[in-house]
Kinemage of the C-alpha trace (Angstrom):
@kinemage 1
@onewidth
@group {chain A} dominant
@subgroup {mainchain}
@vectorlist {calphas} color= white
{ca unk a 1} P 127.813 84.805 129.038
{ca unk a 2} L 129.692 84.455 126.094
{ca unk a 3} L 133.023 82.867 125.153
{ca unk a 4} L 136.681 83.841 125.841
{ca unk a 5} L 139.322 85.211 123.869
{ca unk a 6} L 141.094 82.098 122.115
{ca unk a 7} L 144.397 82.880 122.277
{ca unk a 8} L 145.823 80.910 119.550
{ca unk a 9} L 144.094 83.103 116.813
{ca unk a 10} L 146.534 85.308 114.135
{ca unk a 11} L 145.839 88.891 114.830
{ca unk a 12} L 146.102 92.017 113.029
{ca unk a 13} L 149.533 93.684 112.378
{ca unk a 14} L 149.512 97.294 111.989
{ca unk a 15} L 152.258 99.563 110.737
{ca unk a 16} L 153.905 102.447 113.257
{ca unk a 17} L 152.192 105.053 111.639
{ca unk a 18} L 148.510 103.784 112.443
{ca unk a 19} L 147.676 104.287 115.326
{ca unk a 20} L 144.439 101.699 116.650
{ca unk a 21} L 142.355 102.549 119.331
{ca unk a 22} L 141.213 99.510 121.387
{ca unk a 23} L 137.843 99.486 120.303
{ca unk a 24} L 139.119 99.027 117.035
{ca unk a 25} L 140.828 96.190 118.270
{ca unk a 26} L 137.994 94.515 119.615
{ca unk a 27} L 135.840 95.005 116.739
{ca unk a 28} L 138.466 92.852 114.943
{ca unk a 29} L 137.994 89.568 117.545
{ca unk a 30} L 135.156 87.401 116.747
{ca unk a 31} L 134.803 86.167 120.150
{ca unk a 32} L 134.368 89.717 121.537
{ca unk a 33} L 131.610 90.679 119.014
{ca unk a 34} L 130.037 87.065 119.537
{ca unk a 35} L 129.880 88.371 123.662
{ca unk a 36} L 128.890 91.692 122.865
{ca unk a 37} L 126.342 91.488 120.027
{ca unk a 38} L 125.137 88.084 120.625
{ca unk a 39} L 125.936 86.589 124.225
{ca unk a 40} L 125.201 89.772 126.074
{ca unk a 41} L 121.556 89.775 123.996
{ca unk a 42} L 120.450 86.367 125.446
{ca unk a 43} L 122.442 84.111 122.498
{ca unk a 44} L 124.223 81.033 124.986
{ca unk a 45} L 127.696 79.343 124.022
{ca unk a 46} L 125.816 76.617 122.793
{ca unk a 47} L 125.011 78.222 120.372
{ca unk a 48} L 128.415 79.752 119.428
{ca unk a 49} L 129.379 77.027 116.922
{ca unk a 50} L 126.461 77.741 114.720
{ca unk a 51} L 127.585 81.717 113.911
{ca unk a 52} L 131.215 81.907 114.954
{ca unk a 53} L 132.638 81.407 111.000
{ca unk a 54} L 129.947 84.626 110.434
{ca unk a 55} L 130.695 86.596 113.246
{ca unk a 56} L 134.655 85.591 112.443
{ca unk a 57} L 133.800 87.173 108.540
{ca unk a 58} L 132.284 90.082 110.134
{ca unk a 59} L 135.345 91.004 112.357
{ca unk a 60} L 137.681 90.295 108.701
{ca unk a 61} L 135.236 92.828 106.993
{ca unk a 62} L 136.334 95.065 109.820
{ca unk a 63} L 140.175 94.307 109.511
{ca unk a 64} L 140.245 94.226 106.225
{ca unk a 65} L 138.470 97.828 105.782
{ca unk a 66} L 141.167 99.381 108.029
{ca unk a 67} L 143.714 98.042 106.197
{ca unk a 68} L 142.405 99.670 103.446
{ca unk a 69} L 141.911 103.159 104.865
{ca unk a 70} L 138.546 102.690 104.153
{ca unk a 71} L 135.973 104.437 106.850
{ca unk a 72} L 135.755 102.268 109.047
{ca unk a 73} L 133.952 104.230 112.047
{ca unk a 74} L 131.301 105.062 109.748
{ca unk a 75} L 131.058 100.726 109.156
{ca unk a 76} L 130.959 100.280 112.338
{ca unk a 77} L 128.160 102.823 113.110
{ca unk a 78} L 125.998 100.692 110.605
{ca unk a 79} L 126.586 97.791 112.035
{ca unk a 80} L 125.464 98.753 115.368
{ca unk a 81} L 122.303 100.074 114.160
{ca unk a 82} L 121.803 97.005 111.891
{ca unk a 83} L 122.167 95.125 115.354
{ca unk a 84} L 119.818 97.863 117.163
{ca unk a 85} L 117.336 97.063 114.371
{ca unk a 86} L 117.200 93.449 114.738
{ca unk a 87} L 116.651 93.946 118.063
{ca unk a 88} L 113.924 96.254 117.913
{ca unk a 89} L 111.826 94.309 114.593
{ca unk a 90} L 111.936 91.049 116.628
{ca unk a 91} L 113.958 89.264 113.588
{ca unk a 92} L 116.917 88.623 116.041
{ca unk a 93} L 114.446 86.493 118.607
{ca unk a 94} L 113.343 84.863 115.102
{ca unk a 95} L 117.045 84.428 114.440
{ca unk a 96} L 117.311 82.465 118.478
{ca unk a 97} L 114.287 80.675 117.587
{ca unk a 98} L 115.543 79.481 114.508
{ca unk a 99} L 118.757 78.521 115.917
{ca unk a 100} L 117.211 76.796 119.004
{ca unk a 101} L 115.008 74.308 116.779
{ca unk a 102} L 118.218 73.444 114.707
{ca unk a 103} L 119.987 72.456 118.071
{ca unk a 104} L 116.992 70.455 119.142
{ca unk a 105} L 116.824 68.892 115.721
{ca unk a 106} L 120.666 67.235 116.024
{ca unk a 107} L 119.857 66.744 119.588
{ca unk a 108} L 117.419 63.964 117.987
{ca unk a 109} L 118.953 61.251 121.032
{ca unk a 110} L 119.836 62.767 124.156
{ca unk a 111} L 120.460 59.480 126.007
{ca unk a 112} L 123.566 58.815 123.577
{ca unk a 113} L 124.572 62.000 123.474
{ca unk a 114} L 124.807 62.117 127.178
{ca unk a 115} L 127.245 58.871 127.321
{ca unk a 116} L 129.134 60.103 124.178
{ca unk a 117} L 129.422 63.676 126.416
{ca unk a 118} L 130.011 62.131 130.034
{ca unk a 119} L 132.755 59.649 128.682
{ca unk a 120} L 134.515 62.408 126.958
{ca unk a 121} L 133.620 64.803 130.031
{ca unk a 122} L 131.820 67.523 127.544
{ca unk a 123} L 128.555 69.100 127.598
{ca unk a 124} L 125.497 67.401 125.709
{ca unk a 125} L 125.151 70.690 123.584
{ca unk a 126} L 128.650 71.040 122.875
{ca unk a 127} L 128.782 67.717 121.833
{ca unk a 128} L 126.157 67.226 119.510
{ca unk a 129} L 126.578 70.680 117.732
{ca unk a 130} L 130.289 69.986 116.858
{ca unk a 131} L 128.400 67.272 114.449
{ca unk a 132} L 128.902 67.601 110.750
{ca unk a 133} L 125.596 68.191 109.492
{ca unk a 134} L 123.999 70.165 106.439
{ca unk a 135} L 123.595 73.340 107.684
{ca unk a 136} L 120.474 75.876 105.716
{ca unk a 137} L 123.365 77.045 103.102
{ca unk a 138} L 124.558 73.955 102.487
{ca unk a 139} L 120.948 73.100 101.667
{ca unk a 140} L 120.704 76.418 99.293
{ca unk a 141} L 123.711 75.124 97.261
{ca unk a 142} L 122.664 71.547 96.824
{ca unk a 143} L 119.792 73.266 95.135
{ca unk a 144} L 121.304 75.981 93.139
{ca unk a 145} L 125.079 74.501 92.100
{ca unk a 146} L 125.701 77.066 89.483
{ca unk a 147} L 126.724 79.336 92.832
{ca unk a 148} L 129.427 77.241 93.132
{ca unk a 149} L 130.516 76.091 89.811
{ca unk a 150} L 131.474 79.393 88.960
{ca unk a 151} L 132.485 80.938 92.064
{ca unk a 152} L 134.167 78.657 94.959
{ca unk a 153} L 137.058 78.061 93.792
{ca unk a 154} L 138.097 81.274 92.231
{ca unk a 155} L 136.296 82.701 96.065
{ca unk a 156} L 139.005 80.326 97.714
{ca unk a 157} L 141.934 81.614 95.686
{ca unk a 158} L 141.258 85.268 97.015
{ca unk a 159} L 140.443 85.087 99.955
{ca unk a 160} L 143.763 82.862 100.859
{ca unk a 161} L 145.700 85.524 98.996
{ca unk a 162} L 143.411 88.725 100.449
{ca unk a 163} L 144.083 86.749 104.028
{ca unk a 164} L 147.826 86.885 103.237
{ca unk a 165} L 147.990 90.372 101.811
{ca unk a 166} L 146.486 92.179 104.866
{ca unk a 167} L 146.998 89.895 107.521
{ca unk a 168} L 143.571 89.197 108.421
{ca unk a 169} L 142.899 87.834 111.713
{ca unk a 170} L 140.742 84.775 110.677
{ca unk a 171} L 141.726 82.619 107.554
{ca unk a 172} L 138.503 81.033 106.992
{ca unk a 173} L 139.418 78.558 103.928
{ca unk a 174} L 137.621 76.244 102.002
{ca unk a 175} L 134.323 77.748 103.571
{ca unk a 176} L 132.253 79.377 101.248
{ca unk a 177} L 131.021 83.215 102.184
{ca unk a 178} L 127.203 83.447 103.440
{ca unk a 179} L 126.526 86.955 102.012
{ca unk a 180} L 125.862 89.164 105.040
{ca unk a 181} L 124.703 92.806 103.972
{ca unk a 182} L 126.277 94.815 107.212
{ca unk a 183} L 127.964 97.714 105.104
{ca unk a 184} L 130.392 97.916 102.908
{ca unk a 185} L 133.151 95.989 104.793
{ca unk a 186} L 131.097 92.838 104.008
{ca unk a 187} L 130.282 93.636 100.379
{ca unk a 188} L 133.439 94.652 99.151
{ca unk a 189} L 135.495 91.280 100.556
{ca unk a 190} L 132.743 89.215 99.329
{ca unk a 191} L 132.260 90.657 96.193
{ca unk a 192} L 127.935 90.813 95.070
{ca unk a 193} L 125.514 88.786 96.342
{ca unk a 194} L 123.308 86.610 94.442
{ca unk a 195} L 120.065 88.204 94.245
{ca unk a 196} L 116.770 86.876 92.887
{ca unk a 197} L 115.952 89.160 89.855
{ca unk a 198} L 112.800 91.546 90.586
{ca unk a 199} L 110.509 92.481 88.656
{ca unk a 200} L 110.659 95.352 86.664
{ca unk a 201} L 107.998 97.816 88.342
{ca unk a 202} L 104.672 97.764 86.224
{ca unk a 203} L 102.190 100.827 85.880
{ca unk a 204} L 99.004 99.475 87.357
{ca unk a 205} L 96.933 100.221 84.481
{ca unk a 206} L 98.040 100.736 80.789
{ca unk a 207} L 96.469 104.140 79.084
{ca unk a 208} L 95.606 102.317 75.743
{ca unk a 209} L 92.538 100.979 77.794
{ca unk a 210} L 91.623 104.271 79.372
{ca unk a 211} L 88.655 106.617 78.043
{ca unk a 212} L 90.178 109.040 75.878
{ca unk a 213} L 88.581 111.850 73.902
{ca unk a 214} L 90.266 114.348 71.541
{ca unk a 215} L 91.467 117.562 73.590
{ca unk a 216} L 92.251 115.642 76.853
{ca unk a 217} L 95.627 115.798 78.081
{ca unk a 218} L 97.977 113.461 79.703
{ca unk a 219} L 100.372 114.980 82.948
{ca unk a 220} L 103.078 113.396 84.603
{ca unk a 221} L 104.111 115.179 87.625
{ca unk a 222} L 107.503 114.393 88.356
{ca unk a 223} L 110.344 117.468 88.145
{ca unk a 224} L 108.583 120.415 86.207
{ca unk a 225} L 106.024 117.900 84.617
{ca unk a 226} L 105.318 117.381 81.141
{ca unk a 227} L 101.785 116.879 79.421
{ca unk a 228} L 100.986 115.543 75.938
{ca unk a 229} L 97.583 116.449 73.961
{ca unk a 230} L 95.207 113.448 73.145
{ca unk a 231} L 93.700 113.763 69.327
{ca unk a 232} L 90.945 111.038 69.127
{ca unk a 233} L 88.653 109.621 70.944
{ca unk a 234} L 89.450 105.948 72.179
{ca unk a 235} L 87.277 103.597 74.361
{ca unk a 236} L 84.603 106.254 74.440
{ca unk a 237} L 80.723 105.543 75.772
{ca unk a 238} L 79.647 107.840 73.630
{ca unk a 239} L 80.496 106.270 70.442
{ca unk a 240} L 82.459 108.499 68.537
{ca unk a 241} L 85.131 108.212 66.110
{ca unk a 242} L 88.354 110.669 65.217
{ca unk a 243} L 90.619 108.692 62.842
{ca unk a 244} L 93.481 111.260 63.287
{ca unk a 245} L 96.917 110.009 62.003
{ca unk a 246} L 98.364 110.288 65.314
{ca unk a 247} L 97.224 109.563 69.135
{ca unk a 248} L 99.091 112.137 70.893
{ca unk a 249} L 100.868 115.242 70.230
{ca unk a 250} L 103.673 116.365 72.872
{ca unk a 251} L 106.542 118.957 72.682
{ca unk a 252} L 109.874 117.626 73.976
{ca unk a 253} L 113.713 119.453 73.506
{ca unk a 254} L 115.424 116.472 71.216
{ca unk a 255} L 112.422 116.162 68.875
{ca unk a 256} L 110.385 119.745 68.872
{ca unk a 257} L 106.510 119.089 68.305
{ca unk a 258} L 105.804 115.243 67.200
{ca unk a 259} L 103.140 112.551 66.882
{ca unk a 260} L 103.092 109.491 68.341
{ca unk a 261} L 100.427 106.840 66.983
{ca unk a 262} L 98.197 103.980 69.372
{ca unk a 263} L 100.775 101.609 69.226
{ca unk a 264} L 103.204 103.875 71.043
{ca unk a 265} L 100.933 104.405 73.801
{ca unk a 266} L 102.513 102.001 75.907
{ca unk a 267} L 106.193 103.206 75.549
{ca unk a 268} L 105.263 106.812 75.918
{ca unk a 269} L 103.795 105.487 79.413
{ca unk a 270} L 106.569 103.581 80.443
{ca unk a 271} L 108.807 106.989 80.496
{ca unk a 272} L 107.252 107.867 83.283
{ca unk a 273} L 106.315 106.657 86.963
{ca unk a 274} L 102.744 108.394 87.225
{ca unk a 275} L 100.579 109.215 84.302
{ca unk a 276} L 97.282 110.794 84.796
{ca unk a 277} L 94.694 111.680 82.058
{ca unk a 278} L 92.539 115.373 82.713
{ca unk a 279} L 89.806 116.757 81.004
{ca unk a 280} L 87.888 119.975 80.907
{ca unk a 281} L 84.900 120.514 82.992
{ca unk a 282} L 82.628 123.431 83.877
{ca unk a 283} L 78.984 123.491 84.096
{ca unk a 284} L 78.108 121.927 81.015
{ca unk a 285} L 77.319 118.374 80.265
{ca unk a 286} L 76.926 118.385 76.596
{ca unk a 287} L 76.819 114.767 75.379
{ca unk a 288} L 78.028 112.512 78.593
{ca unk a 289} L 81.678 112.483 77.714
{ca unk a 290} L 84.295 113.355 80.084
{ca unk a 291} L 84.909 116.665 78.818
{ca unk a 292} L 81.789 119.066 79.177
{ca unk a 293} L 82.945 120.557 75.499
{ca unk a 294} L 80.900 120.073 72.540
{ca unk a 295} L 82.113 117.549 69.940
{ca unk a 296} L 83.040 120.057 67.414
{ca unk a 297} L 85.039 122.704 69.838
{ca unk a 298} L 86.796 118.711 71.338
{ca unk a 299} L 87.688 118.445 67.473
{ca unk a 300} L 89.314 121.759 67.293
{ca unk a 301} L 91.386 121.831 69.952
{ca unk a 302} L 92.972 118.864 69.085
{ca unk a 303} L 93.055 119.583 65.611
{ca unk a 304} L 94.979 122.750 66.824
{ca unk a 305} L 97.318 120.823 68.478
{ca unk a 306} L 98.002 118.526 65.383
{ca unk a 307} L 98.526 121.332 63.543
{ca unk a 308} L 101.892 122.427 65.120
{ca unk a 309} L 103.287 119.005 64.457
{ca unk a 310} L 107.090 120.177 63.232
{ca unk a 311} L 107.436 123.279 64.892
{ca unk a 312} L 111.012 123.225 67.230
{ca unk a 313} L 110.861 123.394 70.691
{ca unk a 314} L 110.358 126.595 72.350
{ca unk a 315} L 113.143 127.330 75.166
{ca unk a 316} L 111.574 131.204 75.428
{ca unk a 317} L 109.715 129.505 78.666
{ca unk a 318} L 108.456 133.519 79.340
{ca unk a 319} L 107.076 133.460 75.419
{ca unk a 320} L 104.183 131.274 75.389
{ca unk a 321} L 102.674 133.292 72.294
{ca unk a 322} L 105.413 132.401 70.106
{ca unk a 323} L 103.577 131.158 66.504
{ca unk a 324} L 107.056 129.618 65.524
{ca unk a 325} L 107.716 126.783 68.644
{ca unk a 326} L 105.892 125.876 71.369
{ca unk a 327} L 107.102 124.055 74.678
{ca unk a 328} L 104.464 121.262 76.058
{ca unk a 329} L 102.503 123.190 78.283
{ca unk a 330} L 102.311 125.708 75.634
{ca unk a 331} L 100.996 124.232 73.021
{ca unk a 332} L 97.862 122.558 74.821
{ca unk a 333} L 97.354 126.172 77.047
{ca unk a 334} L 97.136 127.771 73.403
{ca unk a 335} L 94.780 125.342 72.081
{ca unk a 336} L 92.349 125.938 74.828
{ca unk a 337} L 92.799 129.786 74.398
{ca unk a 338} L 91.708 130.501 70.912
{ca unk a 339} L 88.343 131.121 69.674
{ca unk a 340} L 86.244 128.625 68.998
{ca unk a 341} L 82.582 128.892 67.911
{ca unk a 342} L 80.030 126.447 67.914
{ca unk a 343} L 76.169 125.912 68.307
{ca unk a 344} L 74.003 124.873 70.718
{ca unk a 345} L 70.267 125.000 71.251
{ca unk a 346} L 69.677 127.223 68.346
{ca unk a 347} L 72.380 129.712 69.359
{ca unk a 348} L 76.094 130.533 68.316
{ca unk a 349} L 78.306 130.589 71.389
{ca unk a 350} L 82.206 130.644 71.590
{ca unk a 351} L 84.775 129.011 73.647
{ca unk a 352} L 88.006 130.433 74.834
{ca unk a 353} L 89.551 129.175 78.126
{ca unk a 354} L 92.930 130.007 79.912
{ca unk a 355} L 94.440 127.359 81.720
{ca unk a 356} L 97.081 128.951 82.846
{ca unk a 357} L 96.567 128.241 86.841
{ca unk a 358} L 98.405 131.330 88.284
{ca unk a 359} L 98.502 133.418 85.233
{ca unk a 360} L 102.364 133.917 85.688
{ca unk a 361} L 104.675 134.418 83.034
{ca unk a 362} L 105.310 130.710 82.597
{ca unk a 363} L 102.674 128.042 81.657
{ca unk a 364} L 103.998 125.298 83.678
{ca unk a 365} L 102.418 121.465 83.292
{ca unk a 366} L 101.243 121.485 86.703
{ca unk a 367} L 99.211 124.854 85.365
{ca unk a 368} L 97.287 122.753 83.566
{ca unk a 369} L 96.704 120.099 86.163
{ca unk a 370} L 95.836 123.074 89.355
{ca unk a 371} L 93.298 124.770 86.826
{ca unk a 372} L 90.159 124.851 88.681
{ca unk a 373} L 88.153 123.990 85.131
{ca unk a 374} L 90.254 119.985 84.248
{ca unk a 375} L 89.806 117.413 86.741
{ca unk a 376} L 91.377 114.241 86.523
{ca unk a 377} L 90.165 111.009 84.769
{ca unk a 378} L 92.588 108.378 85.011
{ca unk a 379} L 95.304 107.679 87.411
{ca unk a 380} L 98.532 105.001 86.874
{ca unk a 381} L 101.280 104.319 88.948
{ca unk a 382} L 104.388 102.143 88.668
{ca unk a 383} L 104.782 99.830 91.698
C-alpha cells in the first residue's frame, strides 16, 4: 500500500559537517510519510491526491527545522504521538470517512468516468480525483476573503524565498498553507493560525447578587490565598440595612488597608478564578442570617475592620498583633478576636473567637477558610 518514491523531486542538501541519519531522511519525503502514517493505517492511493500537498508541508516543516538546528527529534516525537492519538480517538477513521464521501461525491458518473479512464488506460479513481474541484478550504476562503487579502501574496513571497534559502525538498507555490498544528516545525514556517476569538472565561455567578452580611469574608484560594472583610449587609432575607461607605475592606502590599465600594464588586471578582463567600457558625441561630452572630457583635466586627482603613501593609507575617499594619488574614482574624459584648435573652454575654485554624505563628487565608466555626456560603468559578 502506498505510493513510491517519485524520483524527480528536489531533495535536501546538507553541509559536510551534518551528519543525517536515514530516518531523518525519510521523514523529509512526503511519499514515505504518506506510506507510513497514512497507507500503512488503511488510507489507499486513491486517496493520495487529496493530502499529498499536506503531507508534502509536513515533510518541509521537517526539513526546514533541521536546517535550522532546531530540535528536530523532539518534532518528530510529537508528531508520532499526534498520529498515535488520532488513531486511538477515532478522528483519523473520521478523517477516511470524510475523505471517502468527497471521492464518491466527484465520482458523481462512473459510466463516463470509466470511458474517460479506459481510453486513457487510468484508473476510475485516479481519474476523477485529478479533477479541479473546490476542495473544504477553498470553501473556507470564499467565505472569509480577508485571509487572503492580507496574507497570500506576502505567504507566496516567503515561502518561494524560505524554499530557496534552505533548499526545501517540496516548493509548493501559489498554494496557500492549511494550518496544521503538528509542533513547532509547522507553526513556525507558517507563521499563526487564524483562530476564532474565545471567550474570555466568565465567573459563573457575580458576588454583587450573593447574600452578604457585615463580618462575612470573601477567600480565594489560589497561591497563599487572600480574603477581604464584607461591611454591610446586601441581598439579605432578613431585611437589614448597614449604609457603610465602603463594601469591602482587604489588605494588599501596593495599597496597605483600603475600601472598595458596590460598584467595584465586580472587578475585585474578576482578579481572581474562584471566589467563595464564608460566614461564622456555631450553635446559635440568632435571627436567620447566615452568620449565627447577633446583629450588633455582625456590626462590630466589621466596623473593626473599617476602622484600619489606611494602615500599611504588614510584611511581619509572624506579628499578627501588630496595632500599626495588618496583612489580610490579619486584619479579619483580629476582628473576630476582640471582645465584644452584647445581649441576649435578658443576659450580657461576650464574643471572642480565634480563627486561626492551626494556631501557628502565621494566620494564613486558608486559616480562616479550615476553621471548624465559618462554613461556606457562596461559591464562583471562572469557566
Amino acid at each position: 500500500m502506498g505510493g513510491g518514491t517519485d524520483s524527480t523531486l528536489p531533495t535536501v542538501s546538507y553541509t559536510e559537517d551534518q551528519e543525517v541519519s536515514s530516518d531523518m531522511k525519510n521523514f523529509m519525503n512526503a511519499d514515505w510519510l504518506y506510506e507510513q502514517y497514512f497507507g500503512e493505517y488503511g488510507l489507499p492511493d486513491e486517496f493520495k491526491p487529496m493530502v499529498i500537498d499536506e503531507v508534502k508541508r509536513i515533510a518541509n516543516g521537517f526539513a526546514l527545522s533541521f536546517a535550522q538546528n532546531r530540535d528536530v527529534d523532539t518534532e518528530i516525537a510529537e508528531f508520532q504521538s499526534t498520529m498515535k492519538l488520532l488513531q486511538m480517538s477515532g478522528q483519523f477513521n473520521q478523517m477516511v470517512t470524510s475523505l471517502e464521501q468527497e471521492l464518491y461525491n466527484r465520482t458523481y458518473d462512473i459510466n463516463t468516468s470509466s470511458r474517460v479512464a479506459a481510453e486513457h488506460n487510468k484508473s476510475v479513481l485516479t481519474d476523477v480525483v485529478n479533477e479541479n474541484t473546490q476542495s473544504e478550504w477553498d470553501e473556507h476562503v470564499a467565505n472569509h476573503p480577508e485571509i487572503l487579502e492580507d496574507h497570500q501574496g506576502k505567504y507566496e513571497a516567503e515561502q518561494i524565498a524560505m524554499v530557496k534559502q534552505y533548499n526545501l525538498p517540496y516548493p509548493l507555490e501559489g498554494k496557500y498553507p492549511k494550518y496544521i498544528h503538528l509542533g513547532n516545525n509547522m507553526k513556525n514556517w507558517f507563521g499563526k493560525p487564524i483562530k476564532p476569538t474565545k471567550p474570555k472565561p466568565q465567573h459563573t455567578s457575580k458576588i454583587s447578587t450573593w447574600h452578604f452580611e457585615p463580618g462575612m469574608f470573601l477567600y480565594k484560594s489560589a497561591g497563599v490565598g487572600h480574603v477581604a472583610m464584607i461591611l454591610k449587609y446586601q441581598n439579605c432575607r432578613v431585611g437589614r440595612s448597614y449604609y457603610a461607605g465602603y463594601m469591602l475592606v482587604e489588605a494588599l502590599p501596593e495599597t496597605g488597608v483600603w475600601g472598595l465600594t458596590n460598584a467595584e464588586l465586580e472587578s475585585w471578582q474578576n482578579r481572581y478564578n474562584k471566589v467563595m463567600s464564608y460566614a461564622y457558625r456555631d450553635s446559635n441561630n440568632f435571627d436567620g442570617g447566615a452568620s449565627s452572630i447577633p446583629h450588633s457583635v455582625r456590626m462590630e466586627i466589621a466596623q473593626c475592620a473599617e476602622n484600619q482603613i489606611g494602615k500599611s501593609y504588614n510584611w511581619n507575617f509572624f506579628d499578627a498583633r501588630d496595632p500599626e499594619s495588618t496583612y489580610c488574614s490579619q486584619l479579619i482574624w483580629g476582628c473576630y478576636n476582640q471582645r465584644i459584648g452584647y445581649w441576649w435573652k435578658n443576659r450580657y454575654r461576650e464574643f471572642k473567637a480565634d480563627l486561626d485554624y492551626n494556631g501557628g505563628p502565621i494566620v494564613f487565608p486558608r486559616d480562616l477558610a479550615a476553621h471548624y466555626q465559618t462554613r461556606i456560603v457562596n461559591i464562583s468559578t471562572k469557566r
